[in-house]
PDB file of N, CA, C and O in Angstrom:
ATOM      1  N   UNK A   1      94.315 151.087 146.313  1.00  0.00           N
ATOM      2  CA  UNK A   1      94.133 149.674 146.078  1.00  0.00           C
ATOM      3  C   UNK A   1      92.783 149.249 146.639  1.00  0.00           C
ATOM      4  O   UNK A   1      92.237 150.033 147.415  1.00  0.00           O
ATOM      5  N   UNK A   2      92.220 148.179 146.358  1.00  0.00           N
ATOM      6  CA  UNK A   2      90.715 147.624 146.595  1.00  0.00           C
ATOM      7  C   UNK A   2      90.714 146.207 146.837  1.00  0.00           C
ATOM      8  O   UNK A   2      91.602 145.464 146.420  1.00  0.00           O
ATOM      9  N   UNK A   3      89.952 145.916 147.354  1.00  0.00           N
ATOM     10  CA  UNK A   3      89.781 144.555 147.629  1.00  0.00           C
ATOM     11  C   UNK A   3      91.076 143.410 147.713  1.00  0.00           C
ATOM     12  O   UNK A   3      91.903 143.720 148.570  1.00  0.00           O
ATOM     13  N   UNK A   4      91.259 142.654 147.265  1.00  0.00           N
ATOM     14  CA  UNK A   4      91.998 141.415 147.129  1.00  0.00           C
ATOM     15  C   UNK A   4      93.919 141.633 146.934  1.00  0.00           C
ATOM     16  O   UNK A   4      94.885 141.012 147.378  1.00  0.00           O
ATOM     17  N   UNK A   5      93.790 142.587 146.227  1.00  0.00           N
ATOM     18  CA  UNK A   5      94.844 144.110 146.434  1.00  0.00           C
ATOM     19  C   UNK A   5      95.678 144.252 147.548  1.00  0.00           C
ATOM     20  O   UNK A   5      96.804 143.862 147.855  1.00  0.00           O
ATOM     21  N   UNK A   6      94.500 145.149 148.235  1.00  0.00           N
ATOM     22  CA  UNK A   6      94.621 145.824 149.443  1.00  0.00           C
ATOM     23  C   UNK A   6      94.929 144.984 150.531  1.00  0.00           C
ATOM     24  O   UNK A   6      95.733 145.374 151.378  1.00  0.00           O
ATOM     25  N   UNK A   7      94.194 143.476 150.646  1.00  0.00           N
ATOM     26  CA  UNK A   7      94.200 142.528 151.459  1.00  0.00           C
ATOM     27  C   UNK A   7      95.755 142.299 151.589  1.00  0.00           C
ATOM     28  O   UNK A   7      96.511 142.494 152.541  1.00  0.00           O
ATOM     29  N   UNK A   8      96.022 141.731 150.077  1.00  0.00           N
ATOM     30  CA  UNK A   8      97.300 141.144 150.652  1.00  0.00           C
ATOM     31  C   UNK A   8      98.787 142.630 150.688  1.00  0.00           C
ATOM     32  O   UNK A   8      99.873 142.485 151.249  1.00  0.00           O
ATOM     33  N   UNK A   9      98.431 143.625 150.093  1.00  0.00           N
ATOM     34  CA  UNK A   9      99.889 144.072 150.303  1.00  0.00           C
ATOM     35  C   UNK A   9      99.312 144.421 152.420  1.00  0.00           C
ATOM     36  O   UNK A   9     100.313 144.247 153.116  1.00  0.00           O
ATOM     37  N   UNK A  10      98.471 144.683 153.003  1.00  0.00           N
ATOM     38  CA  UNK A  10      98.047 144.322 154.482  1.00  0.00           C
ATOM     39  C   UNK A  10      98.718 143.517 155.289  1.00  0.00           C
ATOM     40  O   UNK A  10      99.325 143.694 156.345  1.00  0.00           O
ATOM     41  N   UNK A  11      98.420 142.226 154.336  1.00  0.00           N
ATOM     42  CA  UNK A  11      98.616 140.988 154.917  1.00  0.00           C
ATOM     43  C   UNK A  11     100.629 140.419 154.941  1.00  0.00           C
ATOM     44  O   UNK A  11     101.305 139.786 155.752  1.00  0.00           O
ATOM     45  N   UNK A  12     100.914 141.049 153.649  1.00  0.00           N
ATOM     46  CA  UNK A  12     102.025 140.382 153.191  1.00  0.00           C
ATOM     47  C   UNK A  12     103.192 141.311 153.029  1.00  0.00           C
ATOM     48  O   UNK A  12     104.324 140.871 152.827  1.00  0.00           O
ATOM     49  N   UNK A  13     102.852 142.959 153.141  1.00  0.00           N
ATOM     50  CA  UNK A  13     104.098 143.986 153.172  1.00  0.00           C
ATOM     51  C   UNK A  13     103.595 144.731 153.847  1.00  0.00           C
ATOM     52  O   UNK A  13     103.819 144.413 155.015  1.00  0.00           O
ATOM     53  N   UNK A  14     103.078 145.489 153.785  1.00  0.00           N
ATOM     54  CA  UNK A  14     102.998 146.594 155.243  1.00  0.00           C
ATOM     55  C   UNK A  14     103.314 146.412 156.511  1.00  0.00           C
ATOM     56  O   UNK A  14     102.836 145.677 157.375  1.00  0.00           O
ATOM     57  N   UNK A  15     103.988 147.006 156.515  1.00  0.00           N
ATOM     58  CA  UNK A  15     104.765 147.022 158.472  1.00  0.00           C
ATOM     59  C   UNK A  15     105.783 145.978 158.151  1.00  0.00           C
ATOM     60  O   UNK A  15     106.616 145.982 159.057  1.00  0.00           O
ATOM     61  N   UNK A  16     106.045 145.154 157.312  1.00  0.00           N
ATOM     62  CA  UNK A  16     107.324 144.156 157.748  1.00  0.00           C
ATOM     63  C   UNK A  16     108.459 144.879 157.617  1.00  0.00           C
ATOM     64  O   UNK A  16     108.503 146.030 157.183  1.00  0.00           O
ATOM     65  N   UNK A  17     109.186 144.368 157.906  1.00  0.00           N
ATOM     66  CA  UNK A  17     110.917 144.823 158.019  1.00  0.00           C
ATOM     67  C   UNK A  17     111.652 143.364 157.051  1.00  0.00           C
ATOM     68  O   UNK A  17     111.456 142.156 157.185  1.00  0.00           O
ATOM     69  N   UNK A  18     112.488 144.095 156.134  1.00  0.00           N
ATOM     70  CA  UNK A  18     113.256 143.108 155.395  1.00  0.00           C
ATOM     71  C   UNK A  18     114.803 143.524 155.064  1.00  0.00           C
ATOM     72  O   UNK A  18     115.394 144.603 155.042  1.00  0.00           O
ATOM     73  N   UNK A  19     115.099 142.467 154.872  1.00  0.00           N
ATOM     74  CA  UNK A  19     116.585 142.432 154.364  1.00  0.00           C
ATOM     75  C   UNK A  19     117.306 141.846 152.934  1.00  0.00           C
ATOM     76  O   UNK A  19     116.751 141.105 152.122  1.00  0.00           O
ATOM     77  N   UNK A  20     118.287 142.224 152.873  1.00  0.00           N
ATOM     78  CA  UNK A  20     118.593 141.685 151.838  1.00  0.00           C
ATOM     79  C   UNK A  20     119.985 140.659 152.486  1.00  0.00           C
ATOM     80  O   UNK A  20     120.787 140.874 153.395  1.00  0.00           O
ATOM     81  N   UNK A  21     119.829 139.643 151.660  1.00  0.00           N
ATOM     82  CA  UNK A  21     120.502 138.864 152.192  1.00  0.00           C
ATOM     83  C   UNK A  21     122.071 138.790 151.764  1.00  0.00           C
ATOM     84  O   UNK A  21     122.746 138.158 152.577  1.00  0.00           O
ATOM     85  N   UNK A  22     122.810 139.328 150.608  1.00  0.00           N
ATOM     86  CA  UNK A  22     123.771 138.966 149.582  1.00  0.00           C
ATOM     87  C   UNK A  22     124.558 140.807 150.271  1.00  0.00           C
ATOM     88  O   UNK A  22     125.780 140.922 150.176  1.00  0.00           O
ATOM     89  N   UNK A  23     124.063 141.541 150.640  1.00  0.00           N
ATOM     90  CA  UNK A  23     124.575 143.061 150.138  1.00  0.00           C
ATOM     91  C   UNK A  23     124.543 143.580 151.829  1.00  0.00           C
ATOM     92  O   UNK A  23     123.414 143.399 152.286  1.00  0.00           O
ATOM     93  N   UNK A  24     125.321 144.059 152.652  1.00  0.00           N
ATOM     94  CA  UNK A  24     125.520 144.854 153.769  1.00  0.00           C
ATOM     95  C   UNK A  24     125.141 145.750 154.099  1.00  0.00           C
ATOM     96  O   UNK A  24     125.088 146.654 153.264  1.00  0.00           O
ATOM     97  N   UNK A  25     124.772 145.962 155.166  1.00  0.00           N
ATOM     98  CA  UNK A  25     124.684 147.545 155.519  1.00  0.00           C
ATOM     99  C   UNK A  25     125.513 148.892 155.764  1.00  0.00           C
ATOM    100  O   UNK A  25     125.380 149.989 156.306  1.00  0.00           O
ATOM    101  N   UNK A  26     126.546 148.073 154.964  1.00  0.00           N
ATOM    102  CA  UNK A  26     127.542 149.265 155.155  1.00  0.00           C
ATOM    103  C   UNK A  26     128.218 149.977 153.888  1.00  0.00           C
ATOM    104  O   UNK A  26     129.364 150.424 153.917  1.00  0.00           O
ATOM    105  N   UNK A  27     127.432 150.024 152.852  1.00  0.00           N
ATOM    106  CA  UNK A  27     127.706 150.193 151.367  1.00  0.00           C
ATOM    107  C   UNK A  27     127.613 152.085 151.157  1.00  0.00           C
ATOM    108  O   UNK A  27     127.936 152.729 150.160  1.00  0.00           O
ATOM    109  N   UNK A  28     127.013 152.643 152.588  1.00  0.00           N
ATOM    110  CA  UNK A  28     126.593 153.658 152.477  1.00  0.00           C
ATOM    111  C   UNK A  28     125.687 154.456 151.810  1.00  0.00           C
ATOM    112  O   UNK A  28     125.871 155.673 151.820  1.00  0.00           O
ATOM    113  N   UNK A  29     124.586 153.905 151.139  1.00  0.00           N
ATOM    114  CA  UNK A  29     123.535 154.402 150.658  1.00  0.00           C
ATOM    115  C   UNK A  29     122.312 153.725 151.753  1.00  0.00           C
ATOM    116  O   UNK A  29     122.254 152.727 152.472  1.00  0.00           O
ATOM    117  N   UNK A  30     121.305 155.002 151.389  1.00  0.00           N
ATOM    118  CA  UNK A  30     120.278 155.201 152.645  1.00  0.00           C
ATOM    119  C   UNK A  30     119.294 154.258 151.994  1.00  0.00           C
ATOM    120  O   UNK A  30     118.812 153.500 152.835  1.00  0.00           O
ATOM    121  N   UNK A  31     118.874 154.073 150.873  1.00  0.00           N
ATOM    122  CA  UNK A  31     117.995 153.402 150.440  1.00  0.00           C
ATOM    123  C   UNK A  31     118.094 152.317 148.866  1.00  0.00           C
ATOM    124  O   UNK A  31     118.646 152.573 147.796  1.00  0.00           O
ATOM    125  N   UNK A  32     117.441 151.280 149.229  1.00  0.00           N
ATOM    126  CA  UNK A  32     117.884 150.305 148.021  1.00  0.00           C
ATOM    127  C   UNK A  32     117.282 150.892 146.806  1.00  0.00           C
ATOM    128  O   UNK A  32     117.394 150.216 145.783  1.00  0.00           O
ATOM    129  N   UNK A  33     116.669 152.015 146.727  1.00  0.00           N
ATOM    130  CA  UNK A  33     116.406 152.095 145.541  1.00  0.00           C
ATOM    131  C   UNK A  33     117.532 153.248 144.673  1.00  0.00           C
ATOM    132  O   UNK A  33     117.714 153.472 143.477  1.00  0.00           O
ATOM    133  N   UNK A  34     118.188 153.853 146.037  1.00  0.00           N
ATOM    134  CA  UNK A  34     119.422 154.521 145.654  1.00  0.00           C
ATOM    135  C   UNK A  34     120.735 153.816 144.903  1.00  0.00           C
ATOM    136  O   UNK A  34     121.643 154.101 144.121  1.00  0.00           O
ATOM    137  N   UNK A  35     120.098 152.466 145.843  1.00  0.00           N
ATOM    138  CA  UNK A  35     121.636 151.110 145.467  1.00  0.00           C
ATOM    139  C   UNK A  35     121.606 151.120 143.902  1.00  0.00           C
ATOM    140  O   UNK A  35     122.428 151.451 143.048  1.00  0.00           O
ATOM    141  N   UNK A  36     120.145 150.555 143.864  1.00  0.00           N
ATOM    142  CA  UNK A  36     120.008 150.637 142.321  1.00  0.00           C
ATOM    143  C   UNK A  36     120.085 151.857 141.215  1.00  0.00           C
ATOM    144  O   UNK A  36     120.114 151.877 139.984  1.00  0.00           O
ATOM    145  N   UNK A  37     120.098 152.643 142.018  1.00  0.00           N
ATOM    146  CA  UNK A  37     120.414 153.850 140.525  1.00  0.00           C
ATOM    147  C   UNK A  37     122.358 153.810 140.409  1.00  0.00           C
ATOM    148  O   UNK A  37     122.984 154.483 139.590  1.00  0.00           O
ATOM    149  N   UNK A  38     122.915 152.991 141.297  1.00  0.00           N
ATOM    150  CA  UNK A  38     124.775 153.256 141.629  1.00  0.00           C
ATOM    151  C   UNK A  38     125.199 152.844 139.661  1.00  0.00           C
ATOM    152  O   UNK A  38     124.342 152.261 138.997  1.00  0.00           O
ATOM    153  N   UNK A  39     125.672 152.985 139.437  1.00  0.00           N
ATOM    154  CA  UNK A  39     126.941 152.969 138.017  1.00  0.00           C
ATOM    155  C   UNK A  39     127.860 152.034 138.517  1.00  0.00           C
ATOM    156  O   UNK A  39     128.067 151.655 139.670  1.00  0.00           O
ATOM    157  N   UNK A  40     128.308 151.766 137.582  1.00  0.00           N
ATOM    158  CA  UNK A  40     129.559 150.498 137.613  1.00  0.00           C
ATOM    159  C   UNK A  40     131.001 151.588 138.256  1.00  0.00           C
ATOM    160  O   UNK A  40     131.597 151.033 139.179  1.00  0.00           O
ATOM    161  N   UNK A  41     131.216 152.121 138.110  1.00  0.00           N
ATOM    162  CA  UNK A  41     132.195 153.052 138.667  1.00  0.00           C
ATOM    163  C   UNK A  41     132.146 153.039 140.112  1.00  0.00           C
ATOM    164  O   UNK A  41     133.155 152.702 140.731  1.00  0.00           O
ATOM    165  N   UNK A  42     130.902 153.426 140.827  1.00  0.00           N
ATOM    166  CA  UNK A  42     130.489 153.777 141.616  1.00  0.00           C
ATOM    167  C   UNK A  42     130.411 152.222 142.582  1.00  0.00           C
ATOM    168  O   UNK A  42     130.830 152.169 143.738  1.00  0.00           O
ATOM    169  N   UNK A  43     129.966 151.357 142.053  1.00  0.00           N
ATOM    170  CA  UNK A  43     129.781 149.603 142.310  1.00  0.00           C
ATOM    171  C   UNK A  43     131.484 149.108 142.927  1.00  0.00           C
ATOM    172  O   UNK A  43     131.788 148.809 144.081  1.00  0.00           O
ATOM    173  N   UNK A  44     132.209 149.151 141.923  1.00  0.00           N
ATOM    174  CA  UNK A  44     133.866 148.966 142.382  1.00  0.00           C
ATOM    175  C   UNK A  44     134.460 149.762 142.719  1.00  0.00           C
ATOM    176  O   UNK A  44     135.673 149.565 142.653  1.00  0.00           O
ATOM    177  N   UNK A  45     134.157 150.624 143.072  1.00  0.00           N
ATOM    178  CA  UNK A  45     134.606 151.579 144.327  1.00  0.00           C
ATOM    179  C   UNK A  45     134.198 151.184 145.593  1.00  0.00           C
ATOM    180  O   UNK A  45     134.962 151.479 146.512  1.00  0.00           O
ATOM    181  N   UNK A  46     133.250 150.631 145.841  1.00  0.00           N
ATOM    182  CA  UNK A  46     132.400 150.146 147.171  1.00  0.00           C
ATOM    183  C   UNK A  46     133.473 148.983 148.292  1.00  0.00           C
ATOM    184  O   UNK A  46     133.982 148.177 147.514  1.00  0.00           O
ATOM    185  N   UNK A  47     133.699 148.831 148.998  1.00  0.00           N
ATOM    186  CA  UNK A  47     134.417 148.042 150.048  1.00  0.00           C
ATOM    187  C   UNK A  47     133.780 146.937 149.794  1.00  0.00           C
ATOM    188  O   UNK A  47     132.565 146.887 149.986  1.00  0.00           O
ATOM    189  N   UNK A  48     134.503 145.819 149.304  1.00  0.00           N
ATOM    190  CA  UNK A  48     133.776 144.473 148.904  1.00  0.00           C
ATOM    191  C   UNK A  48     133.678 143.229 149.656  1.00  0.00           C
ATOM    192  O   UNK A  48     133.575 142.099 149.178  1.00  0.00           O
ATOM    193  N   UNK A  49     133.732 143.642 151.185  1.00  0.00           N
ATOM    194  CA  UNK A  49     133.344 142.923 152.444  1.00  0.00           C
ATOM    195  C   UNK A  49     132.046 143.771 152.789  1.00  0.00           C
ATOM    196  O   UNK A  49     131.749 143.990 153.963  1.00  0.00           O
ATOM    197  N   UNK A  50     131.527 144.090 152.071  1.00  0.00           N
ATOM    198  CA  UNK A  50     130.060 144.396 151.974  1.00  0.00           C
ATOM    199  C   UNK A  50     128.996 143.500 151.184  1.00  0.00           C
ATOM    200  O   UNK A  50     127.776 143.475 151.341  1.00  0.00           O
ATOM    201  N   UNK A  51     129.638 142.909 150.462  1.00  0.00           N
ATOM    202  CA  UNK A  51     128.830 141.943 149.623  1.00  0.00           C
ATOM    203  C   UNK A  51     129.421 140.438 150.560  1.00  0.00           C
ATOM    204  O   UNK A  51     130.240 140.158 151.435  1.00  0.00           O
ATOM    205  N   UNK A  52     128.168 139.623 149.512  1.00  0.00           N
ATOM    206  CA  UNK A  52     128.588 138.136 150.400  1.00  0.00           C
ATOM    207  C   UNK A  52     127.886 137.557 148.830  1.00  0.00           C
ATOM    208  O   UNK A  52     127.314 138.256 147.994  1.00  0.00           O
ATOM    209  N   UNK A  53     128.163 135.991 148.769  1.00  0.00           N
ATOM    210  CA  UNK A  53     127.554 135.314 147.475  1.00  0.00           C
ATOM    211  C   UNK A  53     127.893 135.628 146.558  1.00  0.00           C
ATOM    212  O   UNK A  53     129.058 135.925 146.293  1.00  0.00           O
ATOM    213  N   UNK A  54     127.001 135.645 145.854  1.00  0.00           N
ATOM    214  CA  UNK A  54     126.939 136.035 144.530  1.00  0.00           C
ATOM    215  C   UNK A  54     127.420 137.555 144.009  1.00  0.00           C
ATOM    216  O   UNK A  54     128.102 137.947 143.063  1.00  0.00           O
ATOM    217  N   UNK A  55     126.561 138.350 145.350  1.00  0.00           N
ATOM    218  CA  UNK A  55     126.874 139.720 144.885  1.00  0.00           C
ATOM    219  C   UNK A  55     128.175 139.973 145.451  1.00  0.00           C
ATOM    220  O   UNK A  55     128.297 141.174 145.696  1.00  0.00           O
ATOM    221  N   UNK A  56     129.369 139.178 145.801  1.00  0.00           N
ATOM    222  CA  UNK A  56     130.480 139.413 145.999  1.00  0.00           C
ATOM    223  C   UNK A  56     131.216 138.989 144.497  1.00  0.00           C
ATOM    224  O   UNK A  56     131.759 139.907 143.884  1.00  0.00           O
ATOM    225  N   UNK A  57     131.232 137.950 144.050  1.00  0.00           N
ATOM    226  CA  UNK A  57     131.512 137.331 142.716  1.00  0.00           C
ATOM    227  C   UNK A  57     131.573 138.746 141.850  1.00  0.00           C
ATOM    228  O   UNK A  57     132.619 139.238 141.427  1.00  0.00           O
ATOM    229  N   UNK A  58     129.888 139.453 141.623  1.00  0.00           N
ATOM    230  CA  UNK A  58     129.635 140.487 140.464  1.00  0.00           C
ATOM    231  C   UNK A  58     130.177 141.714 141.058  1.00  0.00           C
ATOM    232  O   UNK A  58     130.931 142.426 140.393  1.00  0.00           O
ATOM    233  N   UNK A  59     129.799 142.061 142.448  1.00  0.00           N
ATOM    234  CA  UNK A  59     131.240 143.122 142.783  1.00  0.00           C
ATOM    235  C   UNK A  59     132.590 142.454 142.405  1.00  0.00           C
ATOM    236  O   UNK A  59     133.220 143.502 142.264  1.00  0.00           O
ATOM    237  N   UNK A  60     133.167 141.836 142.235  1.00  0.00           N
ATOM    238  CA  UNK A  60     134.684 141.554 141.835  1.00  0.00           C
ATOM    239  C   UNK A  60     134.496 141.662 140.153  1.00  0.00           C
ATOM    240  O   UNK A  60     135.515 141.442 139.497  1.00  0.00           O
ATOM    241  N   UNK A  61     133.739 141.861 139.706  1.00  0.00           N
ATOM    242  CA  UNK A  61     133.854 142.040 138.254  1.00  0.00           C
ATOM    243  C   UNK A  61     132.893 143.239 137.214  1.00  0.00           C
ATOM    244  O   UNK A  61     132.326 143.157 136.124  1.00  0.00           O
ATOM    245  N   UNK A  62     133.053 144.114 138.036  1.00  0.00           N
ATOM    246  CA  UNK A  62     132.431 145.679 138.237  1.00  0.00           C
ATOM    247  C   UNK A  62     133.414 146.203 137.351  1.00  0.00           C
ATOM    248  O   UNK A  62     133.175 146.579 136.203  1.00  0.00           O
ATOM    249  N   UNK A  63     134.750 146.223 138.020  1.00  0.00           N
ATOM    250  CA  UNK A  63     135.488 147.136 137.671  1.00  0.00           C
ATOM    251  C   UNK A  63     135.768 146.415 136.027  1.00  0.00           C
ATOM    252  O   UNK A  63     135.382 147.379 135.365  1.00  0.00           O
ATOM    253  N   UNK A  64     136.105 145.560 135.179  1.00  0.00           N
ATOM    254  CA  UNK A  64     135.701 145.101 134.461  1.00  0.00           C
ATOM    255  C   UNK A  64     134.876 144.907 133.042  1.00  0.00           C
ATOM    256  O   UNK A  64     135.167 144.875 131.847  1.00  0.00           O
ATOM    257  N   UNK A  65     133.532 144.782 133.948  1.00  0.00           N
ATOM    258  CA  UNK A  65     132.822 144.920 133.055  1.00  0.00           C
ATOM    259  C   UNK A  65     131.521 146.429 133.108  1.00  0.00           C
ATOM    260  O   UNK A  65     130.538 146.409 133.848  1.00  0.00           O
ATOM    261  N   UNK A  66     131.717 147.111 132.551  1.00  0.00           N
ATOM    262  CA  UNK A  66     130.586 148.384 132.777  1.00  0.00           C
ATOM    263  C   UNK A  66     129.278 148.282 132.316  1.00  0.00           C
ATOM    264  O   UNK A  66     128.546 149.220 132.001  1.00  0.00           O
ATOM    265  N   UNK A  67     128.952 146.767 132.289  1.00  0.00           N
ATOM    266  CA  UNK A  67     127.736 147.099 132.137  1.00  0.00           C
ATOM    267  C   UNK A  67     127.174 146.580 133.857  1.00  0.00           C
ATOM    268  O   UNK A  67     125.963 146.623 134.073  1.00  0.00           O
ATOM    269  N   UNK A  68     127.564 146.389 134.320  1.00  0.00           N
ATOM    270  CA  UNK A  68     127.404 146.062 135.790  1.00  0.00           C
ATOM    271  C   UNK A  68     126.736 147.333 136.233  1.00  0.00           C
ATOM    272  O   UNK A  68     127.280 148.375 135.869  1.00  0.00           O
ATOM    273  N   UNK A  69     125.611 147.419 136.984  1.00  0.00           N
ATOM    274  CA  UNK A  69     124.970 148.383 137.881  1.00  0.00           C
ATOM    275  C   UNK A  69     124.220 148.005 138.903  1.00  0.00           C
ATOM    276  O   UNK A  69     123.886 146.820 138.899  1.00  0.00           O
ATOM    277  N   UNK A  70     123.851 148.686 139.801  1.00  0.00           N
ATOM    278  CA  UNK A  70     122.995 148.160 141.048  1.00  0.00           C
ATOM    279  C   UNK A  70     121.636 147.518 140.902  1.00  0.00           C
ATOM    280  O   UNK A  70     120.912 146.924 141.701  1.00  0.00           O
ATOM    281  N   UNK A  71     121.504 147.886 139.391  1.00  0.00           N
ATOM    282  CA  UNK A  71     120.330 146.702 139.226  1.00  0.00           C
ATOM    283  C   UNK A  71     120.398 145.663 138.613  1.00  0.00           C
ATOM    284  O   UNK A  71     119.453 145.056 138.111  1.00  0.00           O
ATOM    285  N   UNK A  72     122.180 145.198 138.596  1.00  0.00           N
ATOM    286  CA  UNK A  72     122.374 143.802 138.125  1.00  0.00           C
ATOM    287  C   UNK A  72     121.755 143.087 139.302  1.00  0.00           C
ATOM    288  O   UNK A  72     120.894 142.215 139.181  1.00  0.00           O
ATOM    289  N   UNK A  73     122.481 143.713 140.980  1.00  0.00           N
ATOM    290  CA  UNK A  73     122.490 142.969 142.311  1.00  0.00           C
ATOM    291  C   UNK A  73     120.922 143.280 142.479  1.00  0.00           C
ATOM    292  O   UNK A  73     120.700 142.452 143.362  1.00  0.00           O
ATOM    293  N   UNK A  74     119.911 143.779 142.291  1.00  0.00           N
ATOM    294  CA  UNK A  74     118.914 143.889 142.960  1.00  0.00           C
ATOM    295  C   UNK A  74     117.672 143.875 141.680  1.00  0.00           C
ATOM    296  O   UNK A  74     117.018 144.898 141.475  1.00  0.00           O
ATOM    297  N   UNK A  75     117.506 142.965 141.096  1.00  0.00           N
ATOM    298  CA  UNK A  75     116.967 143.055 140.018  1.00  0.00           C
ATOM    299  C   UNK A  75     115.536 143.074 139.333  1.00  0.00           C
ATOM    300  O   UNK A  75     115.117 142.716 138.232  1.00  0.00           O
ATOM    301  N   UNK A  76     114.820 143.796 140.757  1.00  0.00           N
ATOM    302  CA  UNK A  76     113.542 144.595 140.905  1.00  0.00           C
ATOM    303  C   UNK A  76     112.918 144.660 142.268  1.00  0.00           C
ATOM    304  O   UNK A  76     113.554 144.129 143.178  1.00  0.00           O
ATOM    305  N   UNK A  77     111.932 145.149 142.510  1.00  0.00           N
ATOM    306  CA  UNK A  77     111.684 146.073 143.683  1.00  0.00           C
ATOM    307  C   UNK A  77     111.539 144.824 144.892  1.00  0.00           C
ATOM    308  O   UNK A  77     111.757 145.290 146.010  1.00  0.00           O
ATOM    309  N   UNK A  78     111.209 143.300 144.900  1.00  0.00           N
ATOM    310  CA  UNK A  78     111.003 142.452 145.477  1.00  0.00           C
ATOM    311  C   UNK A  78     111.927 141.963 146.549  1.00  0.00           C
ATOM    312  O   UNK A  78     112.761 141.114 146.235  1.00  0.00           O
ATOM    313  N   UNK A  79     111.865 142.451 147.904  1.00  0.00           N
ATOM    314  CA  UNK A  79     112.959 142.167 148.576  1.00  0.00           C
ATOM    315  C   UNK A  79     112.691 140.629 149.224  1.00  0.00           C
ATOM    316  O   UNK A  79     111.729 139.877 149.381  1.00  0.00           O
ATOM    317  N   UNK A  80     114.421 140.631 149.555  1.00  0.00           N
ATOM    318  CA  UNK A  80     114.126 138.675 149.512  1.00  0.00           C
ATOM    319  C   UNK A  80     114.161 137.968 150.532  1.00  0.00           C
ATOM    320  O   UNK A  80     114.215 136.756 150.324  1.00  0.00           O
ATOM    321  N   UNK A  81     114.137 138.589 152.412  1.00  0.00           N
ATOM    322  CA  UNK A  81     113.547 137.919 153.133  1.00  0.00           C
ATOM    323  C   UNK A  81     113.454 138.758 153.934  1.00  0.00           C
ATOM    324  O   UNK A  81     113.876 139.914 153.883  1.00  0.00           O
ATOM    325  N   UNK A  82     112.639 137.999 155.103  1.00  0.00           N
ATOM    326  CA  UNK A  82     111.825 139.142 155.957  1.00  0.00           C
ATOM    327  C   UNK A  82     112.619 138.778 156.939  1.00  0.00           C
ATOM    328  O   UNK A  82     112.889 137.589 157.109  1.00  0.00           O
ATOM    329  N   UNK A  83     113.105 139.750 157.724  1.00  0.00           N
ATOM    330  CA  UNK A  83     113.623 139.773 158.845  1.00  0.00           C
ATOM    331  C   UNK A  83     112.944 139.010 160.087  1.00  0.00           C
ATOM    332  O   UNK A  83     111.813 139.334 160.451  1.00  0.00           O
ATOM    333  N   UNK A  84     113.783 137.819 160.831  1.00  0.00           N
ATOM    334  CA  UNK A  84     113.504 137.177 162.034  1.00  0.00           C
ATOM    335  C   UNK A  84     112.379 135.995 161.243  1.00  0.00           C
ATOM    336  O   UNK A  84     111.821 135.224 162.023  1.00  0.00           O
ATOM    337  N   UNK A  85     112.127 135.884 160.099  1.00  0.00           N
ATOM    338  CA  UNK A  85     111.971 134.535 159.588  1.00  0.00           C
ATOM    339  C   UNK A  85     113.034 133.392 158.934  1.00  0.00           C
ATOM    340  O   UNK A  85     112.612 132.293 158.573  1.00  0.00           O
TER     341      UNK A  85
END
């Protein structure tokens, strides 16, 4: 990356720590980009005091509907708040 680029992923992602706010840490996958490759099978199987909001609502309707996948709940690479803000 170069210039204006480089500045802000510096300024605005590197080194932060984030969370997701809707989905737990106890879903047992190591990484959200793992979350997102999960199958609808795999989604309502999950312990659903792991979700909160919304993504509790679309976990309750996993089993359901199959087109449901982990990239209904996470619906691109942009995570949505930074930890201790």
């Amino acid at each position: 990356m170069e210039d204006d680029a480089r500045d802000w992923y510096e300024s605005k992602i590197k080194g932060k720590n984030w969370e997701l706010q809707n989905i737990l840490d106890g879903v047992g996958v190591a990484t959200i980009r793992l979350f997102r490759a999960m199958n609808n099978g795999t989604i309502a199987s999950l312990n659903a005091n792991q979700f909160r909001g919304q993504a509790h609502i679309l976990h309750g309707n996993a089993g359901v509907v199959n087109t449901i996948t982990g990239q209904s709940f996470i619906l691109d690479e942009t995570y949505r708040k930074k930890i201790g803000r």
